[in-house]
C-alpha positions in Angstrom: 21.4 122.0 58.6 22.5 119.0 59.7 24.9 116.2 58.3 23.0 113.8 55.4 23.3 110.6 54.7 23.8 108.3 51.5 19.9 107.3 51.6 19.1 111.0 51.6 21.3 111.9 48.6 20.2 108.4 46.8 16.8 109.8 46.9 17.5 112.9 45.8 19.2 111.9 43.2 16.7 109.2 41.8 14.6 112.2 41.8 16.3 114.2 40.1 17.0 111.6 37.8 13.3 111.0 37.5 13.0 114.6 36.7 15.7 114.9 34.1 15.9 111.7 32.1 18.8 111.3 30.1 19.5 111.4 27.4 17.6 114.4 27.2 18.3 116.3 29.9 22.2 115.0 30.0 24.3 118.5 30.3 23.1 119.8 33.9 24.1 122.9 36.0 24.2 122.9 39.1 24.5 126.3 41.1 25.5 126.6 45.2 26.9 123.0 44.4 28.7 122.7 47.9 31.2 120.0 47.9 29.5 118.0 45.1 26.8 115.9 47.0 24.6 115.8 44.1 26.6 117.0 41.0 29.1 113.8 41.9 26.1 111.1 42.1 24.4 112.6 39.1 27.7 112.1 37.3 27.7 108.7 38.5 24.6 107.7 36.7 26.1 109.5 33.2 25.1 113.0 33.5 27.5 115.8 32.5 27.5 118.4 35.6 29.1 121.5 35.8 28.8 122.6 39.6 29.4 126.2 40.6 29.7 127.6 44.2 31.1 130.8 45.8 33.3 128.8 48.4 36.8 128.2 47.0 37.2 126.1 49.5 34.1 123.8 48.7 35.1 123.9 45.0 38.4 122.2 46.1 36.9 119.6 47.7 34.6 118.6 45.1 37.1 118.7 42.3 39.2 116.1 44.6 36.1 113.7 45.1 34.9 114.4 41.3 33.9 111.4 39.4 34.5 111.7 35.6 31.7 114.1 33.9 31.7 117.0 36.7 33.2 120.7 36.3 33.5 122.7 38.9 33.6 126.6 38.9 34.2 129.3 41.0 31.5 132.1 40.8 28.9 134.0 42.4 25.1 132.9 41.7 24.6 136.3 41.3 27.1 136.5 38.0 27.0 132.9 35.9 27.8 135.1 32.6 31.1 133.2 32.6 29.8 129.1 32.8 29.7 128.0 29.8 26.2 126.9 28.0 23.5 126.4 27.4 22.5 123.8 29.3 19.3 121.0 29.5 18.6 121.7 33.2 19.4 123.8 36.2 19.3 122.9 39.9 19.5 124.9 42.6 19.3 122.8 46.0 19.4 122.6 49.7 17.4 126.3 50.4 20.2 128.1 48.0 18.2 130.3 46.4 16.7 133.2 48.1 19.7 134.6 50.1 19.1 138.3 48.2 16.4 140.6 48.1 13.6 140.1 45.5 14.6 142.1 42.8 17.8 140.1 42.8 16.4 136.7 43.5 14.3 137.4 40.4 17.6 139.0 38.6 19.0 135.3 39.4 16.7 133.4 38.0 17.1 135.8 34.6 20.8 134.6 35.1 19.5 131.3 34.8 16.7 131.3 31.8 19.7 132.5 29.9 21.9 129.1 30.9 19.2 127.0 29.7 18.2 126.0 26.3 14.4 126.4 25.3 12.1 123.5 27.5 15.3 122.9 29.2 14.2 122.4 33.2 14.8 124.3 36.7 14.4 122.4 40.2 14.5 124.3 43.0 14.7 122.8 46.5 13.7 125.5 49.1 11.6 126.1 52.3 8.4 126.1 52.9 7.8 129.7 53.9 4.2 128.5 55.4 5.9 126.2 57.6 8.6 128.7 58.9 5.9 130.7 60.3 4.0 128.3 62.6 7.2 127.0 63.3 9.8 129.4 65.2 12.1 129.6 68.4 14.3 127.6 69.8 15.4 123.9 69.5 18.6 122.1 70.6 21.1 118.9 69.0 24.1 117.1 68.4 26.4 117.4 64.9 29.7 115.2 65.4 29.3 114.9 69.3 28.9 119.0 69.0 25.9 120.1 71.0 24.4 122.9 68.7 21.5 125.2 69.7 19.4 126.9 66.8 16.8 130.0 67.0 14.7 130.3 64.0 12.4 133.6 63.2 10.7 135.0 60.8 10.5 138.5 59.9 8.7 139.8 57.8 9.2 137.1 54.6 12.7 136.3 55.5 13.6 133.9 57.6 16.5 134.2 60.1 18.5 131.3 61.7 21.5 131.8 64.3 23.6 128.6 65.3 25.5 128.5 68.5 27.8 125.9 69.0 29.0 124.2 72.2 29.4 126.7 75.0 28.0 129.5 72.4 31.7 130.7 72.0 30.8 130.6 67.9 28.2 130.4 65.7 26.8 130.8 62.6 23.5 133.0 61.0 21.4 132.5 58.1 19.3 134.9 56.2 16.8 133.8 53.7 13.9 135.7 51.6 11.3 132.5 51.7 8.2 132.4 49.3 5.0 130.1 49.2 4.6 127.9 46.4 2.5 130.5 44.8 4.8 133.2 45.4 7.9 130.9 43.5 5.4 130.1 40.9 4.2 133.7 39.9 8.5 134.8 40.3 9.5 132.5 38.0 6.6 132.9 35.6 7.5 136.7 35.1 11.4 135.4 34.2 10.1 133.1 31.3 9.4 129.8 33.3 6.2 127.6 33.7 5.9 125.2 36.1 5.6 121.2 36.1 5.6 120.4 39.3 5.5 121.3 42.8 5.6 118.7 45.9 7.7 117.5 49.3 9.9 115.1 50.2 11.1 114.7 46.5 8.3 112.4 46.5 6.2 113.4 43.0 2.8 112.0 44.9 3.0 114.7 47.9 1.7 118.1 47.3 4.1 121.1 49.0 2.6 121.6 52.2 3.0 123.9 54.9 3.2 120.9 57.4 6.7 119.8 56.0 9.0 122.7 55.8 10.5 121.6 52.4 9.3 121.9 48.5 10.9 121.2 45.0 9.4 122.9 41.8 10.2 121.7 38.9 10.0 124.1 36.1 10.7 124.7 32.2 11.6 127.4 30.1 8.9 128.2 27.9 9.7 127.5 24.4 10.1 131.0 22.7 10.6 133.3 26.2 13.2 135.7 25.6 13.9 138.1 28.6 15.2 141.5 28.4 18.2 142.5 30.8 17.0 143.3 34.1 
C-alpha cells in the first residue's frame, strides 16, 4: 500500500520474465492492471500485454504512458468474456485477487482458464494469509509527506484494512478473502490448474512463508482441462 519504486517493478518484472519466457509465453493478460506498472515494463522487453482494470480512470492513465505492445481494457475481473484470446499467460498482481467471496473467487479463476490456451501459465501475487494472522492492529507512516495510519484485522479468512489519512478526515478500506498456499493450490486445482511454483519475494529460491506476508504461484493449465460453466 505504499508508493513502489523502479527496483521493485524491475524485479518483478525480471520475474515474471523468468516465468514467462518469450517467445513462448509472448501474448500476456494482465487483469487489475492499475496504471500499467507491469503490463508497460513487460511491453518493454517485447511482450504483447493486454491490461484490463475496473477504474476508468486508471485505464486512462496507462493508455497515455503505454509503450507499443500494450492494450488496455475496461472491464470487471468478474466478466473478461469480452477480451479477446486466448492468451499464453495470465497475471494477476499486487493482492488483486480475492476481493469476492469463494464461490466467485473460484468463478474468476474459471473466467480465467478459459483466456488461456492449454499449458499456458497463471501468477498470482497475493497475501500470505498465515502472516495476516500473527500480524494485526495498528501501525503508522508517511506517503507523499501525508502521515497515514492503518488498522489491519482478520476476520474470520478475510482480511480487513482501513486507512486514515492526515487528521483522519478521509480514508480508505480494504476487504480481502486470503488463503494459504494450500488453500490457492487446492482452488485452483478444482478450476483446471496445476501448480509450478510457489515462493516469496519473487525470488524462485524462497519458499512462501508465513514470516513474509507475500507469495506468487505460478500455475498452468493442464493440457486437456475443460471446465463446465460455473
Amino acid at each position: 500500500m505504499r508508493t513502489l519504486d523502479p527496483v521493485q517493478t524491475e524485479r518483478e518484472t525480471e520475474f515474471l520474465a523468468r516465468q514467462l519466457p518469450l517467445p513462448e509465453y509472448r501474448h500476456i493478460l494482465d487483469l487489475c492492471c492499475g496504471t500499467g506498472r507491469h503490463a508497460h515494463a513487460l511491453a518493454r522487453r517485447g511482450y504483447e500485454v493486454v491490461g484490463v482494470d475496473r477504474d476508468g480512470l486508471a485505464v486512462e492513465e496507462a493508455r497515455m504512458q503505454a509503450p507499443t505492445g500494450c492494450l488496455f481494457l475496461q472491464a470487471d475481473l468478474r466478466d473478461i468474456g469480452g477480451v479477446p484470446g486466448p492468451f499464453d499467460a495470465v497475471t494477476i498482481l499486487w493482492q488483486s485477487f480475492g476481493y469476492f467471496d469463494d464461490d466467485t473467487n473460484a468463478a474468476v479463476l474459471h473466467e480465467v482458464h478459459a483466456k488461456l490456451r492449454p499449458g499456458g501459465r497463471l501468477i498470482l501475487d497475493v497475501y500470505h494469509r498465515g502472516f495476516f494472522e500473527r500480524h494485526q492492529g495498528e501501525q503508522a507512516f508517511e506517503r507523499g509527506g501525508l502521515p497515514v495510519r492503518e488498522h489491519k484485522r482478520m476476520d474470520g479468512p478475510r482480511l480487513r484494512v482501513d486507512l486514515t489519512y492526515g487528521e483522519g478526515r478521509t480514508g480508505d478500506s480494504f476487504d480481502w478473502r486470503l488463503y494459504t498456499p494450500e488453500e490457492l493450490r487446492d482452488l485452483a486445482r478444482s478450476r483446471g490448474f496445476t501448480c509450478l511454483l510457489t515462493c516469496t519475494g519473487f525470488d524462485e529460491e524462497r519458499p512462501a512463508s508465513a514470516d513474509v506476508p507475500r507469495m506468487q504461484l505460478v500455475f498452468v493449465r493442464e493440457e486437456n482441462s475443460t471446465l463446465s460453466p460455473t
